[in-house]
N, C-alpha and C positions, 0 to 999 in steps of 0.2 A: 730764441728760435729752437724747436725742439728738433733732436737729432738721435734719441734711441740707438748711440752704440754701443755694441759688448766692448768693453774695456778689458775682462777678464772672461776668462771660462774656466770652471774644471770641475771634476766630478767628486767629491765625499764618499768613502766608501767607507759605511758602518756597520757595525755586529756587536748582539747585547749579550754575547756570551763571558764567561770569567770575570762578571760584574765583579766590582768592590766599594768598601766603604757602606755609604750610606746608598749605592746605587740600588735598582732593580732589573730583571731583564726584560720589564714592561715600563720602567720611567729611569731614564739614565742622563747624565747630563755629561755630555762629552766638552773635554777641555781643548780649544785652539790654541790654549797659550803661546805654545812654540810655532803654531802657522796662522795668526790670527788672520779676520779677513776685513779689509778696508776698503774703503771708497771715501771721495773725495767730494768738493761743492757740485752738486749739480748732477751727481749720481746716486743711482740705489743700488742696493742688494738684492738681490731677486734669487730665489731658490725654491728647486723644483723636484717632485719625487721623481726617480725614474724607475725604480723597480724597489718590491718590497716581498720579504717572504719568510715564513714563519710557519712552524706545527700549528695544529689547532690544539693546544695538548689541554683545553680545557672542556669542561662540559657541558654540553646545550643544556641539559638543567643541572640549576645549580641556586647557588645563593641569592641569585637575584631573583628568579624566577617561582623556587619552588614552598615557598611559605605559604599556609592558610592559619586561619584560626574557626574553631568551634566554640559558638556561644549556644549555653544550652540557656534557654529565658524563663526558666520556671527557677532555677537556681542561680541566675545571673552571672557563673561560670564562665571562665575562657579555660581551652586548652588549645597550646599551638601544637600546628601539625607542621610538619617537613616532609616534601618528597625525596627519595636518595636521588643525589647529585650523580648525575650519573651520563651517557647519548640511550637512549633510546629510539630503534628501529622503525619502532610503531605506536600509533598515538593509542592504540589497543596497550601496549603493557604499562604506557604512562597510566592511563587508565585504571590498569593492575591494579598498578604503584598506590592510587590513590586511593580505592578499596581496600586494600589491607592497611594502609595506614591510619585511613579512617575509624572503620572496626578496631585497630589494637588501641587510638587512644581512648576509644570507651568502654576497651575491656570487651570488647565481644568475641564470640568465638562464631569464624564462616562455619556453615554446614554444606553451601550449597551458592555458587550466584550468576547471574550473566553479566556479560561486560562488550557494550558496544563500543566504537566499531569492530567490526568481527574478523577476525586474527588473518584473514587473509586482503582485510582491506588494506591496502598501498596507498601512498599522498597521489597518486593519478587514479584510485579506484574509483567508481561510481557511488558514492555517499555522502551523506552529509557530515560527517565527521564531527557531530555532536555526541559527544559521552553520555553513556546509560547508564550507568550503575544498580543491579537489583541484588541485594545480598541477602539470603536467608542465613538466620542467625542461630543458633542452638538452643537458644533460650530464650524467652521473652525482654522485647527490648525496653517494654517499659514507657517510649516516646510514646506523643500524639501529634496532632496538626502544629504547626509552630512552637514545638520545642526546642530544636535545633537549627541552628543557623550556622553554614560555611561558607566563609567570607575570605575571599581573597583581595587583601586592602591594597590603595594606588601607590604604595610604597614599597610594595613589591610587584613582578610581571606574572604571576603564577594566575591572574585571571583570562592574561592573553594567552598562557602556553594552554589552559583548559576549558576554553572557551564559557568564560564565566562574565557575569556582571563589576563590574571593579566600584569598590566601597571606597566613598571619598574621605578627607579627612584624615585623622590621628589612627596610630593601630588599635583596635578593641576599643574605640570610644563610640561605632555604632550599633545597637542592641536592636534595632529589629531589622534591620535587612539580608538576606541572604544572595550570595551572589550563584548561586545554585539552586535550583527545585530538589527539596524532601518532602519526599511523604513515606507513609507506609500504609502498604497494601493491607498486610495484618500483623498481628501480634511479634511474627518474626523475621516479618523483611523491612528490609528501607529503600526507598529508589531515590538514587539522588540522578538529576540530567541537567547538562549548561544548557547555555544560551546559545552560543555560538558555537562555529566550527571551531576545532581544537588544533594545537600545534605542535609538531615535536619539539622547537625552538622557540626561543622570542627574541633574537638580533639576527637582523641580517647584517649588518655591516660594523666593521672594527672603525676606531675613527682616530687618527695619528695625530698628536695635539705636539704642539711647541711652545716656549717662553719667550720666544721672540716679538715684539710688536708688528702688526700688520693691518693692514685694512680689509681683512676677510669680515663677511657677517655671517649667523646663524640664528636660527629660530630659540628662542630662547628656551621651548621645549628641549633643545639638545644637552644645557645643562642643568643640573637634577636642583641645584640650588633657587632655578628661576623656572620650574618646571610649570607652576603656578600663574605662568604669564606666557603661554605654548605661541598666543599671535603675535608677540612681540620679536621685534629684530633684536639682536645686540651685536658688539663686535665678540669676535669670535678668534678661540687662538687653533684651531683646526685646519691642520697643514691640507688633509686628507683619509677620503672616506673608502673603507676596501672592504669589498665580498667578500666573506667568506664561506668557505667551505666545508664539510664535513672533518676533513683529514687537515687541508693546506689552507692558507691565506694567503693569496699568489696576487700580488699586481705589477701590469708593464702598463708603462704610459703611452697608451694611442695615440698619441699627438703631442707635440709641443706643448707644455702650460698647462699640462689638463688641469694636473694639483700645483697650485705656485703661492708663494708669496710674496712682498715685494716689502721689506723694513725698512723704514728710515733712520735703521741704525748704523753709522757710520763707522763702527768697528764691533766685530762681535768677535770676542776671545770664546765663548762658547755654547752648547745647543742644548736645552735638553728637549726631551723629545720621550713622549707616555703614550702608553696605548690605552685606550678607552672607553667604553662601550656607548650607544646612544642615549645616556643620560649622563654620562661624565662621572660613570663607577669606574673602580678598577676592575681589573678583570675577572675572575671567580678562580682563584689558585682553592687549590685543594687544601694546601697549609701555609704556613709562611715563611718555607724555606722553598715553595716552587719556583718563585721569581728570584731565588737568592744566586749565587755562584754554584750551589750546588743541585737546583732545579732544571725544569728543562720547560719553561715559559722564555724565548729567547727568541730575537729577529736582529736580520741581514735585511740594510735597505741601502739605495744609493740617493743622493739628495746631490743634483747638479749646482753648481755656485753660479751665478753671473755678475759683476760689475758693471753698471750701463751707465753710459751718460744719459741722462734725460733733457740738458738742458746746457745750455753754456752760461756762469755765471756774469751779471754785469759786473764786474770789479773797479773801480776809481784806478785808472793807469798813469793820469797825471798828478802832478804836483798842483798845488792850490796857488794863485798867481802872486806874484811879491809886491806891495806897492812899491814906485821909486819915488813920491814925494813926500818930502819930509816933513815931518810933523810941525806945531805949532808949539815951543817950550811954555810953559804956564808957571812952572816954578821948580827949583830943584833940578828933580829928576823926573818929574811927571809930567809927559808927553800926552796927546790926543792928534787923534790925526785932522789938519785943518777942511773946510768947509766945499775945497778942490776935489779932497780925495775920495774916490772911486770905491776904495777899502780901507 
């Protein structure tokens, strides 16, 4: 008969700061040794976020997001491009970003260029928020119709932050597609324009993962290993998913259970607990000492405990009955019970 009662309650209160060891202040594994937590036949463990909060001290483009590559197809060339890792205000100076980066890895020099959308357009403004790019150049560039190809591959998001076509496949293994329009008008301009609306970000949500077993599920698009297989379910070890912000990563839980899980593990001496983007990257630190002890990639969360009964076990309470009649001797010592007995 099922009976759902709290057995236990109390609250975890964590902080990833003054990490050690092998720890990080985005993947930490906290020890219960000395308060470990138990349950018994016929109960789980159930634990639930209640509040979470963190800087955002990383940058909307960054590693993940801002890679392209340049195939030039008459010389079968690559060269990679990098956007600076950096929050930009406006999808206008990402824009910038990408014009000057473009022109320096081919050696060009600007004279002159326009660059949509136009420096007073805002993410509420009235436009399409498709990127233009027209650069006059100093000198002749030399290209014609499909010489160059900017290709931002599904292995990085840098097609979503700039509203481009995303190349399937290995990186630099496709040679004629571009995930942008080039042309040039003449001798010394290039226009490159996306497809899509552009973004100053590509994650909206952080996503709080555990080593705990549970029975939570996720779209298999959430880890970057099964990215490959986006319609499928899988289990999932995803405590909980949080908005973020420009500045903060703030959540309180609306309700009972929002974020929960429920382990069948009957004693857990300890948690660890990663912060994760929506492919199952780590986060974009600047170096590799930002999430160390001496960086400032760190979070304060609280994670409520509950012990519940779910169930009363059936347990054998008696003893198994004794025969009183006595056996039939056959020889020796060797008894069998005769043709009367019950047992």
């Amino acid at each position: 008969m099922s009976s759902d009662k709290i057995i236990k309650s109390f609250n975890l209160f964590l902080d990833s700061h003054n990490v050690r060891n092998n720890d990080k202040g985005d993947d930490i594994v906290y020890s219960l040794a000395r308060n470990p937590i138990n349950a018994s036949d016929g109960q789980v463990i159930k634990i639930s976020l209640q509040n979470f909060n963190m800087y955002r001290n990383f940058y909307t483009v960054n590693a993940n997001n801002n890679k392209l590559n340049i195939h030039n197809t008459s010389t079968n060339a690559n060269i990679a491009l990098s956007l600076d890792s950096k929050n930009y205000k406006t999808i206008r100076q990402v824009a910038i970003n990408l014009k000057d980066k473009f022109l320096a890895a081919l050696s060009l020099t600007e004279s002159s260029s326009t660059v949509l959308p136009a420096a007073t357009d805002s993410m509420d403004a009235t436009s399409d928020r498709i990127i233009t790019i027209t650069a006059v150049v100093s000198s002749s560039h030399g290209f014609t119709a499909g010489d160059l190809l900017l290709q931002s591959y599904s292995d990085n998001d840098s097609a979503e932050l700039l509203g481009g076509k995303k190349i399937l496949g290995a990186y630099q293994s496709d040679t004629t597609n571009s995930s942008y329009t080039i042309s040039y008008p003449n001798a010394t301009t290039i226009k490159i324009v996306g497809f899509y609306p552009a973004q100053r970000s590509t994650e909206e949500y952080l996503y709080l993962r555990t080593d705990l077993p549970n029975s939570n599920l996720e779209s298999a698009s959430l880890s970057s290993s099964k990215s490959d297989h986006s319609a499928h379910i899988v289990n999932s070890n995803i405590l909980a998913r949080l908005p973020m912000g420009f500045e903060f990563i703030h959540y309180d839980a609306n309700y009972p259970d929002e974020y929960c899980i429920e382990t069948q593990n009957k004693h857990i001496s300890e948690i660890r607990l990663q912060l994760r983007d929506s492919k199952d990257r780590s986060l974009p630190t600047i170096d590799s000492t930002q999430n160390s002890s001496v960086g400032n990639i760190k979070f304060t969360c609280v994670l409520k405990i509950e012990v519940i009964q779910k169930f009363i076990p059936n347990n054998l309470e008696t003893q198994h009955p004794v025969s009183t009649i006595p056996g039939t001797k056959l020889s020796g010592t060797n008894y069998v019970m005769d043709r009367f007995s019950k047992f």
